[in-house]
PATIKE-642772 format. One record per atom (N, C-alpha, C): residue number from 0; chain; atom name; x, y, z. Coordinates in Angstrom, 1 decimal. Layout:
BEGIN
@num=NUM&cadena=A&atomo=CA&u=X&v=Y&w=Z
...
end
This chain:
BEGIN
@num=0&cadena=A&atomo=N&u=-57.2&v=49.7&w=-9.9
@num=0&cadena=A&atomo=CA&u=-57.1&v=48.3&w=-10.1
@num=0&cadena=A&atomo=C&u=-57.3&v=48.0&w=-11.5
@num=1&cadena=A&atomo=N&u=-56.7&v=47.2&w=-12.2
@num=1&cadena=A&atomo=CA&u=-56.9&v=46.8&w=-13.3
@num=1&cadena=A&atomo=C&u=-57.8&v=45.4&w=-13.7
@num=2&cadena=A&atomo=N&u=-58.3&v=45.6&w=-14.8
@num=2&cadena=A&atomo=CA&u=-58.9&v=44.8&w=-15.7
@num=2&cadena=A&atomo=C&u=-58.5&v=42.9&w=-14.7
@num=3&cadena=A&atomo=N&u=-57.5&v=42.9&w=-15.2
@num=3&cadena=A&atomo=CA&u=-56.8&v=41.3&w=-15.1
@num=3&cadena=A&atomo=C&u=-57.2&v=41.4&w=-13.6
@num=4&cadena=A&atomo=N&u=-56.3&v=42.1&w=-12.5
@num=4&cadena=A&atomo=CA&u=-56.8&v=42.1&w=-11.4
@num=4&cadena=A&atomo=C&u=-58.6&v=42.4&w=-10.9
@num=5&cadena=A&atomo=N&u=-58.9&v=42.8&w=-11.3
@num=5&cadena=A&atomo=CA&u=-61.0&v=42.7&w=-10.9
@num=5&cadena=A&atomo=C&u=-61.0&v=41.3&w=-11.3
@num=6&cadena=A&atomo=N&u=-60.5&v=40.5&w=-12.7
@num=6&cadena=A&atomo=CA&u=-61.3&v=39.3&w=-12.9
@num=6&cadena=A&atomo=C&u=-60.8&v=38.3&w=-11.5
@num=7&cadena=A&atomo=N&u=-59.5&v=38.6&w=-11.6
@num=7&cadena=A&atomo=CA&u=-58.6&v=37.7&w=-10.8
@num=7&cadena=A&atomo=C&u=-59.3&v=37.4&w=-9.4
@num=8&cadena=A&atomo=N&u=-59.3&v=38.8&w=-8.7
@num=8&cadena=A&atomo=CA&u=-60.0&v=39.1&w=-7.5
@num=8&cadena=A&atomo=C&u=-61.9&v=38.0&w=-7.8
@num=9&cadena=A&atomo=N&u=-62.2&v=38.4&w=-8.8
@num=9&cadena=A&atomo=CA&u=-63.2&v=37.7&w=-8.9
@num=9&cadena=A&atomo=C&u=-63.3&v=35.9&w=-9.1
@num=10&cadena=A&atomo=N&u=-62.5&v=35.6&w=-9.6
@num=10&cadena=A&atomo=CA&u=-62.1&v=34.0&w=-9.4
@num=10&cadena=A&atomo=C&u=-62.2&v=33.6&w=-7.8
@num=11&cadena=A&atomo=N&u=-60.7&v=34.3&w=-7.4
@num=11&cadena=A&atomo=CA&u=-60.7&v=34.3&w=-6.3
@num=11&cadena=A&atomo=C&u=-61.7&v=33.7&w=-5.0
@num=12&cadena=A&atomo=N&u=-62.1&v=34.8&w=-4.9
@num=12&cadena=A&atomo=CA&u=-63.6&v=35.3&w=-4.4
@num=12&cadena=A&atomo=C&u=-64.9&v=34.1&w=-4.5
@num=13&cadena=A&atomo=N&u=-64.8&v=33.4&w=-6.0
@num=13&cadena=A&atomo=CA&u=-65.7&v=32.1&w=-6.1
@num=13&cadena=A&atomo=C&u=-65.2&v=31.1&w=-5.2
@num=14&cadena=A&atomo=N&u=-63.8&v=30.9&w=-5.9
@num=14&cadena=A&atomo=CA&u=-63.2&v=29.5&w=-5.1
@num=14&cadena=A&atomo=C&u=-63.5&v=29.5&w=-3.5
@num=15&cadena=A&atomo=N&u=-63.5&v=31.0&w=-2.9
@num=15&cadena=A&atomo=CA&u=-63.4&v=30.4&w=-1.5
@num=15&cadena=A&atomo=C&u=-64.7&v=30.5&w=-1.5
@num=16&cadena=A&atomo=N&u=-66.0&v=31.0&w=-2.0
@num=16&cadena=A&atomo=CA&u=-67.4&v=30.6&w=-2.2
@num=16&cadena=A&atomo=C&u=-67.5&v=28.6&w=-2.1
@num=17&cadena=A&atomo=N&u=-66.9&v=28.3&w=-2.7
@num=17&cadena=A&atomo=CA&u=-66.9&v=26.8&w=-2.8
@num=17&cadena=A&atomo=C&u=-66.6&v=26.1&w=-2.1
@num=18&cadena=A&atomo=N&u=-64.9&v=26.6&w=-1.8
@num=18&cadena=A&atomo=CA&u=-64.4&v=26.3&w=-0.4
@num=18&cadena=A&atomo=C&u=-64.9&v=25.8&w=0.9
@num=19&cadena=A&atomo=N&u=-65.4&v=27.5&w=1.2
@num=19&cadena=A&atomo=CA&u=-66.0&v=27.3&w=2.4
@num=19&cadena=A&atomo=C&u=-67.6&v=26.8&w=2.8
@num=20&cadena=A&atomo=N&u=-68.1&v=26.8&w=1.4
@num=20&cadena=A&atomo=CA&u=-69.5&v=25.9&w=1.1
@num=20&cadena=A&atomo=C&u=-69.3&v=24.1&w=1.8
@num=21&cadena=A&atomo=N&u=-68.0&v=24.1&w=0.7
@num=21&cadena=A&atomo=CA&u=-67.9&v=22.3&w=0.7
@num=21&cadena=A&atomo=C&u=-67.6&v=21.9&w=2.5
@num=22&cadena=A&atomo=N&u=-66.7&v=22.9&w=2.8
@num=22&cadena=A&atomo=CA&u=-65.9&v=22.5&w=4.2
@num=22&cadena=A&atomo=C&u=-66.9&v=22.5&w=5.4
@num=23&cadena=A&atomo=N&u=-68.0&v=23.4&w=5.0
@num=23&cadena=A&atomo=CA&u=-68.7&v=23.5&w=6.0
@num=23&cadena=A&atomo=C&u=-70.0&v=22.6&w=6.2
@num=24&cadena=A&atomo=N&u=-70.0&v=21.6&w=4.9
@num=24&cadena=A&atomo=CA&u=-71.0&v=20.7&w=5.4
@num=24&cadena=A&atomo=C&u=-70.5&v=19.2&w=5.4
@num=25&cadena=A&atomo=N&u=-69.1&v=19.4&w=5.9
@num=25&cadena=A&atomo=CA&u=-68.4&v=18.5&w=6.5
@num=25&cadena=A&atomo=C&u=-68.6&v=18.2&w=7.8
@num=26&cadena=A&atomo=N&u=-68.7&v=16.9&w=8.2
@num=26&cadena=A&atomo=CA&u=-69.0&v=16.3&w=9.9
@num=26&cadena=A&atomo=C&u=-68.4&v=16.5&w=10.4
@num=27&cadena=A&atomo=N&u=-67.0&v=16.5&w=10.2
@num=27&cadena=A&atomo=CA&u=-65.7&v=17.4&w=11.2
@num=27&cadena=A&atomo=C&u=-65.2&v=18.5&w=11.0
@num=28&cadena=A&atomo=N&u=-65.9&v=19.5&w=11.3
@num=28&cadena=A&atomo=CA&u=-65.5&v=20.8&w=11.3
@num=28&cadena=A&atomo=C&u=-64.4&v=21.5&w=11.7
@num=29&cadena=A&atomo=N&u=-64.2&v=20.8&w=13.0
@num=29&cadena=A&atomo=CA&u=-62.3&v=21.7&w=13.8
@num=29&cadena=A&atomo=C&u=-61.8&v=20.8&w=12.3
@num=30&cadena=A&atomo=N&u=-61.8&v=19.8&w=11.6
@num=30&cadena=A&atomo=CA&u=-60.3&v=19.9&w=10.5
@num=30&cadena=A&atomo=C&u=-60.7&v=19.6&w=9.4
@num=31&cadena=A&atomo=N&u=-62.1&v=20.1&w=8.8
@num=31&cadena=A&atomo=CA&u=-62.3&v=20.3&w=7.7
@num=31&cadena=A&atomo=C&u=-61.7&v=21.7&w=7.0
@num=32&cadena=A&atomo=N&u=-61.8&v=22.3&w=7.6
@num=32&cadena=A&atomo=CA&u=-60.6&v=23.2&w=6.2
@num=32&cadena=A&atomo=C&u=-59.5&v=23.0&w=5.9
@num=33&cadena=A&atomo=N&u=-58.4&v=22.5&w=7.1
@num=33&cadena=A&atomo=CA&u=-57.5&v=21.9&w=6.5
@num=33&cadena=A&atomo=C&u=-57.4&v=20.8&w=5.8
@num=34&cadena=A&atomo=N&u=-58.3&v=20.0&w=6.4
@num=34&cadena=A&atomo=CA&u=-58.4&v=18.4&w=5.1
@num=34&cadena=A&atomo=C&u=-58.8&v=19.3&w=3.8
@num=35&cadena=A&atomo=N&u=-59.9&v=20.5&w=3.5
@num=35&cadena=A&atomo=CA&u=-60.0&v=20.6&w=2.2
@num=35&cadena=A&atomo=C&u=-58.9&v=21.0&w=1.4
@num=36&cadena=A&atomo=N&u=-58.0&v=21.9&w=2.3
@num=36&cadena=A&atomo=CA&u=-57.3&v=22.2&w=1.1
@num=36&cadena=A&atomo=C&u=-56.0&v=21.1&w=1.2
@num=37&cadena=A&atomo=N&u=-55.6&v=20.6&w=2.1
@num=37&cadena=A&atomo=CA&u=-54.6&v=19.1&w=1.4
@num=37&cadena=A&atomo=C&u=-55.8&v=18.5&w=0.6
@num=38&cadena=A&atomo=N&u=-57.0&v=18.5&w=0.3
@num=38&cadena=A&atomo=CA&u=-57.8&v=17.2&w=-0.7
@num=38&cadena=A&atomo=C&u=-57.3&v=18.1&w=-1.8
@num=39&cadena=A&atomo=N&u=-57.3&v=19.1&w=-1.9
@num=39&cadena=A&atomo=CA&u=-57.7&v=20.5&w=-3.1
@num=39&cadena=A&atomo=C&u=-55.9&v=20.3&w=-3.8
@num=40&cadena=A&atomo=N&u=-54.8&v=20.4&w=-2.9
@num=40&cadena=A&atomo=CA&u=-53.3&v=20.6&w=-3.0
@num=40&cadena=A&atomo=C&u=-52.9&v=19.0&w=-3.8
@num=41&cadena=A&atomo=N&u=-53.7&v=17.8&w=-3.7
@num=41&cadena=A&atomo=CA&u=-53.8&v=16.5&w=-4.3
@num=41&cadena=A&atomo=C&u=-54.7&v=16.8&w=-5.7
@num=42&cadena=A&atomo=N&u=-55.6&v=17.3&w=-5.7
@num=42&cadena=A&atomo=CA&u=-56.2&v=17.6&w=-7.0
@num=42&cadena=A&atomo=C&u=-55.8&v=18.5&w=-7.9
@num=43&cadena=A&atomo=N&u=-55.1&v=19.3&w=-7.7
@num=43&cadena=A&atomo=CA&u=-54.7&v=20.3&w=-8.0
@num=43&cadena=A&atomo=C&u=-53.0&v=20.1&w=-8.6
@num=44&cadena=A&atomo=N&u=-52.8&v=19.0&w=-7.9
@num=44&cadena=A&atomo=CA&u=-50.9&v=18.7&w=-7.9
@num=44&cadena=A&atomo=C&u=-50.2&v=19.4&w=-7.9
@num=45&cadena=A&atomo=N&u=-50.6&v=20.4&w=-6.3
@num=45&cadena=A&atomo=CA&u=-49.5&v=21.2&w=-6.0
@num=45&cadena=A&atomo=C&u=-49.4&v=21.2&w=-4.9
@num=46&cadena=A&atomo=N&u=-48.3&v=21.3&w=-4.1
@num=46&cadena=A&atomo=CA&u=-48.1&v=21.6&w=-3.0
@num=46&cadena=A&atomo=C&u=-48.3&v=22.5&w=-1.9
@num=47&cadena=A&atomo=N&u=-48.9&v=21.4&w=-0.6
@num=47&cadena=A&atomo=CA&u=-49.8&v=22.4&w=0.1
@num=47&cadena=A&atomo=C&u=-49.4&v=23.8&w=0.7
@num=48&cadena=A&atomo=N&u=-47.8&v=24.2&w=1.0
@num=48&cadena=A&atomo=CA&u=-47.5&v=25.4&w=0.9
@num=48&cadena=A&atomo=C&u=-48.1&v=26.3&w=-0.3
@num=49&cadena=A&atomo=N&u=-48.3&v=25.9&w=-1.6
@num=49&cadena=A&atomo=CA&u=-48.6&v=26.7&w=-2.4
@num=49&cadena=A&atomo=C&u=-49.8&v=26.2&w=-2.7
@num=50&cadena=A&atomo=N&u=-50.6&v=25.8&w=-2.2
@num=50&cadena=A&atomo=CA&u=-52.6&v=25.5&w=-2.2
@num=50&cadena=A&atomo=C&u=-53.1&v=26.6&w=-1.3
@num=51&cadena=A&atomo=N&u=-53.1&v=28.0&w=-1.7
@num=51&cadena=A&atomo=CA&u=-53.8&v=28.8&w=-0.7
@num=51&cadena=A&atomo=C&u=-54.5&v=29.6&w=-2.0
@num=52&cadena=A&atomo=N&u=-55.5&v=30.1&w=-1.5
@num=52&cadena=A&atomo=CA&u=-56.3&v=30.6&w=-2.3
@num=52&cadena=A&atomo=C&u=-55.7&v=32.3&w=-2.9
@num=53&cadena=A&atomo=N&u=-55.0&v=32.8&w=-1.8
@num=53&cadena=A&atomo=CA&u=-54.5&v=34.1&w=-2.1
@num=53&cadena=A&atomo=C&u=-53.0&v=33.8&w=-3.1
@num=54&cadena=A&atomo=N&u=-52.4&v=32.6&w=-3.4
@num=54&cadena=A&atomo=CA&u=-51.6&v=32.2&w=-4.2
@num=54&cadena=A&atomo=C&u=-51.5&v=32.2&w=-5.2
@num=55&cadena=A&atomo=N&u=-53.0&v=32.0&w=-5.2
@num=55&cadena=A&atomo=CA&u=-53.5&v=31.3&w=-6.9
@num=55&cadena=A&atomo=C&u=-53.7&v=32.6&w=-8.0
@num=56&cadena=A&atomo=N&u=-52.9&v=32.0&w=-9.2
@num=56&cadena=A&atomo=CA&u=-53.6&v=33.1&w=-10.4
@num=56&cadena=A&atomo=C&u=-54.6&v=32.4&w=-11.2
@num=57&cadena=A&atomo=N&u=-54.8&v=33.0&w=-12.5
@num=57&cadena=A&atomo=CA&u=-55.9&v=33.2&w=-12.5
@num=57&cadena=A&atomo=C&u=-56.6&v=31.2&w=-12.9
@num=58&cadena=A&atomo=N&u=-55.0&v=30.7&w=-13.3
@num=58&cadena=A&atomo=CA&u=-55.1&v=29.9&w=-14.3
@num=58&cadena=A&atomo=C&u=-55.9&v=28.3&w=-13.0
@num=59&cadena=A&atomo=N&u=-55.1&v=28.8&w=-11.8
@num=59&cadena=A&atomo=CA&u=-55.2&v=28.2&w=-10.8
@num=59&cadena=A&atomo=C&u=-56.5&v=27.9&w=-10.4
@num=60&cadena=A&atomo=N&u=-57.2&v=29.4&w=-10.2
@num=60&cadena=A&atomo=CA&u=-58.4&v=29.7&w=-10.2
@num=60&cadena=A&atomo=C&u=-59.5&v=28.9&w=-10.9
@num=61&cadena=A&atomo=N&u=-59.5&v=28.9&w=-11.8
@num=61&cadena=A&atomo=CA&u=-59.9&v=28.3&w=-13.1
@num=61&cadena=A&atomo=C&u=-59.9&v=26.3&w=-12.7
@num=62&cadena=A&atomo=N&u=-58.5&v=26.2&w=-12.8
@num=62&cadena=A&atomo=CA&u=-58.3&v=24.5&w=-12.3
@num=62&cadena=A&atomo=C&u=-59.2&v=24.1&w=-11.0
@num=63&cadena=A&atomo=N&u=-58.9&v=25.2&w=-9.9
@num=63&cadena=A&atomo=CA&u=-59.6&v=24.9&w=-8.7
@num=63&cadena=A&atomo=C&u=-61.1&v=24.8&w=-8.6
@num=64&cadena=A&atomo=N&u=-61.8&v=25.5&w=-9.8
@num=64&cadena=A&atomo=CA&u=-63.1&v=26.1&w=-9.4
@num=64&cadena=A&atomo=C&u=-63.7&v=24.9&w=-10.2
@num=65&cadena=A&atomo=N&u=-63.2&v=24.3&w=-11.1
@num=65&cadena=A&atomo=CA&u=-63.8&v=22.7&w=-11.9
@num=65&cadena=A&atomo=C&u=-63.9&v=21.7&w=-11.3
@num=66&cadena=A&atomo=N&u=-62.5&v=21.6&w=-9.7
@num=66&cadena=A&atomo=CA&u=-62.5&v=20.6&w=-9.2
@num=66&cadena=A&atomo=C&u=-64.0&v=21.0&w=-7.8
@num=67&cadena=A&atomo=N&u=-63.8&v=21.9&w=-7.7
@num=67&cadena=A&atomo=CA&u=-64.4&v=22.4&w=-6.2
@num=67&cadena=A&atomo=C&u=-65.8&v=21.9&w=-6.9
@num=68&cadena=A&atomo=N&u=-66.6&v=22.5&w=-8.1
@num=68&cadena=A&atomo=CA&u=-67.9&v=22.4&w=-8.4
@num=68&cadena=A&atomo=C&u=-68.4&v=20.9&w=-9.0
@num=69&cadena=A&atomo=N&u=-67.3&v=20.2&w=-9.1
@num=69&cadena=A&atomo=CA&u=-67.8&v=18.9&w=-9.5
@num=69&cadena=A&atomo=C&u=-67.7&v=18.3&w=-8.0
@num=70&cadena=A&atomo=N&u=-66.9&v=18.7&w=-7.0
@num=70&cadena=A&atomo=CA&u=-66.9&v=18.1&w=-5.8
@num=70&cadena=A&atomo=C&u=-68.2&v=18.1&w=-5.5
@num=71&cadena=A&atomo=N&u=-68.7&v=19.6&w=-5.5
@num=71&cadena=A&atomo=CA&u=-70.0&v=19.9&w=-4.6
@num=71&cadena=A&atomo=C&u=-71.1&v=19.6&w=-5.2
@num=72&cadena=A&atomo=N&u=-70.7&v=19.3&w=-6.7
@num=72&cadena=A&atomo=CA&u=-72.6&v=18.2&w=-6.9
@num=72&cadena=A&atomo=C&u=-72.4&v=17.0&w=-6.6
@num=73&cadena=A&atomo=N&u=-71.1&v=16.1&w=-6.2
@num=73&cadena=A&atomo=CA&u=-70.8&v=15.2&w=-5.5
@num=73&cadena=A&atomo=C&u=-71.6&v=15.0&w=-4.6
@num=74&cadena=A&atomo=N&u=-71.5&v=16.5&w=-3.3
@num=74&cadena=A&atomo=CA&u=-72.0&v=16.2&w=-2.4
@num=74&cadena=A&atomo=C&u=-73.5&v=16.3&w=-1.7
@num=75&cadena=A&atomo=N&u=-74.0&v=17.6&w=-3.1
@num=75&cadena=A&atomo=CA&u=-75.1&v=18.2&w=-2.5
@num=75&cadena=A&atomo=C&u=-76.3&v=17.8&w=-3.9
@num=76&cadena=A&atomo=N&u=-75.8&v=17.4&w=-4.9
@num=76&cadena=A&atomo=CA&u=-76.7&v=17.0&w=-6.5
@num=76&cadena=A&atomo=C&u=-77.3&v=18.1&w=-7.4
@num=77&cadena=A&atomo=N&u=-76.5&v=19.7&w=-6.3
@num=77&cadena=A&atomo=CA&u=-77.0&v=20.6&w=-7.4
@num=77&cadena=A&atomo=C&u=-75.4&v=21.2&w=-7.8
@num=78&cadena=A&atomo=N&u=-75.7&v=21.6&w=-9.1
@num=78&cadena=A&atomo=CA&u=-74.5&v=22.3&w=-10.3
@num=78&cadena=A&atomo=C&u=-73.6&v=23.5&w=-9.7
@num=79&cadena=A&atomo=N&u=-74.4&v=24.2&w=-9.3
@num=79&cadena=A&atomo=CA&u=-74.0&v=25.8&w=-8.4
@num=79&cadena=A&atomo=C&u=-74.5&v=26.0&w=-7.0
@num=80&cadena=A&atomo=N&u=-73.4&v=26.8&w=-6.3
@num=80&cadena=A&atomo=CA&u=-74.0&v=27.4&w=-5.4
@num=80&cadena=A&atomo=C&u=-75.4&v=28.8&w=-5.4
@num=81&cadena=A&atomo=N&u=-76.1&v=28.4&w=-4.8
@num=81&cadena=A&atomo=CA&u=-77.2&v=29.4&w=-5.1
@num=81&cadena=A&atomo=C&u=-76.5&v=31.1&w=-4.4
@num=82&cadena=A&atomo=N&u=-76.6&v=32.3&w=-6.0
@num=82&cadena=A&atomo=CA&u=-76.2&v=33.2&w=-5.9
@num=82&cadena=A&atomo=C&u=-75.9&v=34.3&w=-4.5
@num=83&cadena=A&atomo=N&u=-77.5&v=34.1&w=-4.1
@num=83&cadena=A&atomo=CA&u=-77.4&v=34.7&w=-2.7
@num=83&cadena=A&atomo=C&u=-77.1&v=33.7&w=-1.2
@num=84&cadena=A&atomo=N&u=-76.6&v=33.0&w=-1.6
@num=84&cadena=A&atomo=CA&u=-76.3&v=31.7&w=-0.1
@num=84&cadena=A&atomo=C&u=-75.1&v=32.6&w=0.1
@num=85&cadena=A&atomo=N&u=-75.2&v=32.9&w=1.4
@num=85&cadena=A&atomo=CA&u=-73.9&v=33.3&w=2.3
@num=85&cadena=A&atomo=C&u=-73.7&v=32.3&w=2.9
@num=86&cadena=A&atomo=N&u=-71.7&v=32.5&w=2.9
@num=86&cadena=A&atomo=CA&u=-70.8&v=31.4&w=4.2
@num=86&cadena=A&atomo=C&u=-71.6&v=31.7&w=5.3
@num=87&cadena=A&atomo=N&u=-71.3&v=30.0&w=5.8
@num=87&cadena=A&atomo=CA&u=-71.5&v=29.6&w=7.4
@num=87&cadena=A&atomo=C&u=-72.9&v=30.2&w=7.8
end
């Protein structure tokens, strides 16, 4: 695996850290992931066939991961996710 690909994979890898952070301390859980990613496919201004996280390069990554971490001090009043917090 190359250089670009480890960072990529690693972008990656955050976004759905955020993702699945934000979605899951949502009140409606059966359709909070997919409301997140049509909210994400509106912020992002792309179309929700192409709002999936396995889609995204790096630059996407990048756009996504500013909107996702400003969401989530929106919702929770801290900057980052804490290193060792695992999904769900």
């Amino acid at each position: 695996m190359s250089d670009d690909e480890k960072e990529l994979r690693r972008y990656r890898h955050e976004v759905h850290r955020y993702l699945d952070t934000i979605w899951l301390v949502s009140s409606s859980k059966s359709r909070a992931r997919s409301a997140m990613y049509n909210w994400l496919s509106i912020q992002m201004n792309k179309s929700k066939e192409d709002t999936h996280v396995s889609k995204f390069n790096l630059d996407d990554c990048k756009l996504a991961l500013r909107i996702l971490k400003r969401q989530y001090k929106q919702l929770t009043g801290r900057n980052n996710i804490p290193k060792g917090k695992k999904r769900g």
